[in-house]
C-alpha positions in Angstrom: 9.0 14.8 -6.1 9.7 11.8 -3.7 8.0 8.6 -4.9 6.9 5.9 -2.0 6.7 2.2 -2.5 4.0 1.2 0.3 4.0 -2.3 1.4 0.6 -3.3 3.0 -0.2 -6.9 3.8 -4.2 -7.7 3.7 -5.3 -11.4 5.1 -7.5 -12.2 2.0 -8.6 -11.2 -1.7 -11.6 -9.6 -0.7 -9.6 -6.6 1.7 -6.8 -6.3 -0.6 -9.0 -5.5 -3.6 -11.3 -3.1 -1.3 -8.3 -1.2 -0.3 -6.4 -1.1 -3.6 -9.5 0.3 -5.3 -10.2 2.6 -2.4 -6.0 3.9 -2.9 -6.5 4.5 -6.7 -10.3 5.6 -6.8 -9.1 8.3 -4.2 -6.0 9.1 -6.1 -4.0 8.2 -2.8 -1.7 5.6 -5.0 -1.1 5.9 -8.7 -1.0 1.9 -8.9 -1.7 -0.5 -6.3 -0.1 -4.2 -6.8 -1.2 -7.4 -5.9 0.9 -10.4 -5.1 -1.3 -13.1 -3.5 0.1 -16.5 -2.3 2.3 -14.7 0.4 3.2 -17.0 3.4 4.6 -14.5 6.7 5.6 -16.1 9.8 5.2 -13.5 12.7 5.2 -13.1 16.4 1.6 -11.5 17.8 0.2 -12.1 21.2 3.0 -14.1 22.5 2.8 -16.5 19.7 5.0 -16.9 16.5 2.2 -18.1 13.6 2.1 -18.4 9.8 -0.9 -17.1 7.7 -1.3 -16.7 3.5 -1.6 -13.2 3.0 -1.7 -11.2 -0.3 0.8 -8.2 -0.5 -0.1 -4.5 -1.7 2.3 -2.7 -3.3 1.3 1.0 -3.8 2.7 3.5 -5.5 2.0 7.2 -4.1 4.0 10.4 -3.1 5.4 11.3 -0.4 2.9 14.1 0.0 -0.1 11.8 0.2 1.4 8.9 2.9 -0.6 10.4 5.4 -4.1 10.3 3.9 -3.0 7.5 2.4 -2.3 5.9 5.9 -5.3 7.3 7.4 -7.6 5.1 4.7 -5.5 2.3 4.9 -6.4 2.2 8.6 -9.9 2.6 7.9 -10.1 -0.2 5.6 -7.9 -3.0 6.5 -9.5 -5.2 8.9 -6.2 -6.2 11.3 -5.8 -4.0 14.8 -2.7 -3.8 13.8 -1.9 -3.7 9.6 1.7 -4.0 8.4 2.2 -0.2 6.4 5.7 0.3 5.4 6.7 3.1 3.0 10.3 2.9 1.2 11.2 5.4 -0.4 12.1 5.3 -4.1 16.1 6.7 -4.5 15.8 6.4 -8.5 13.7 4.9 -11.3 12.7 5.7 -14.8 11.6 9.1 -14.2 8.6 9.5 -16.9 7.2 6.6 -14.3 8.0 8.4 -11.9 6.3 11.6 -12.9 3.1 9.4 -13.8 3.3 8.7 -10.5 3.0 12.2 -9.3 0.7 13.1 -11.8 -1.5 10.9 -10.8 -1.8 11.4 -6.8 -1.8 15.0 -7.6 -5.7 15.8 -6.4 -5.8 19.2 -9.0 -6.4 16.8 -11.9 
């Protein structure tokens, strides 16, 4: 079982909570996170700029990154949205198998 921290940045409230309920409702993520308040400085188009964004943190397997991805792309309204998967090396493993459990689509 390989467990995936997904970072996703969203550029408001409203995207962030479409997309985390989306992840969960479609058990794509066992637990989606929300960190709001995030400033990101980044080039695009030429330019280097600064926005507030709020940060998804997602918990999924790595068996489920690609649907998970697809719906991600779907749903977030940027051309181009930030979707970064790290994957987990340890943890506390009933966690870890709740995880699983829950991105398992048999349940």
């Amino acid at each position: 079982m390989s467990v995936l921290l997904v970072h996703c940045t969203c550029p408001d409230a409203e995207s962030a909570e479409r997309i985390a309920q989306a992840l969960v409702d479609e058990r794509l993520a066992a637990c989606v996170s929300r960190l709001e308040g995030l400033r990101s400085t980044y080039r695009w188009e030429g330019r280097v700029q600064t926005d507030t964004e709020v940060l998804l943190l997602a918990k999924t397997c790595a068996d489920r990154l690609e649907a998970l991805t697809a719906r991600v792309l779907e749903l977030h309204p940027h051309e181009l949205p930030e979707l970064v998967a790290v994957e987990a090396h340890a943890g506390h493993a009933p966690y870890l198998q709740w995880v699983a459990q829950q991105t398992r689509l048999d349940d």
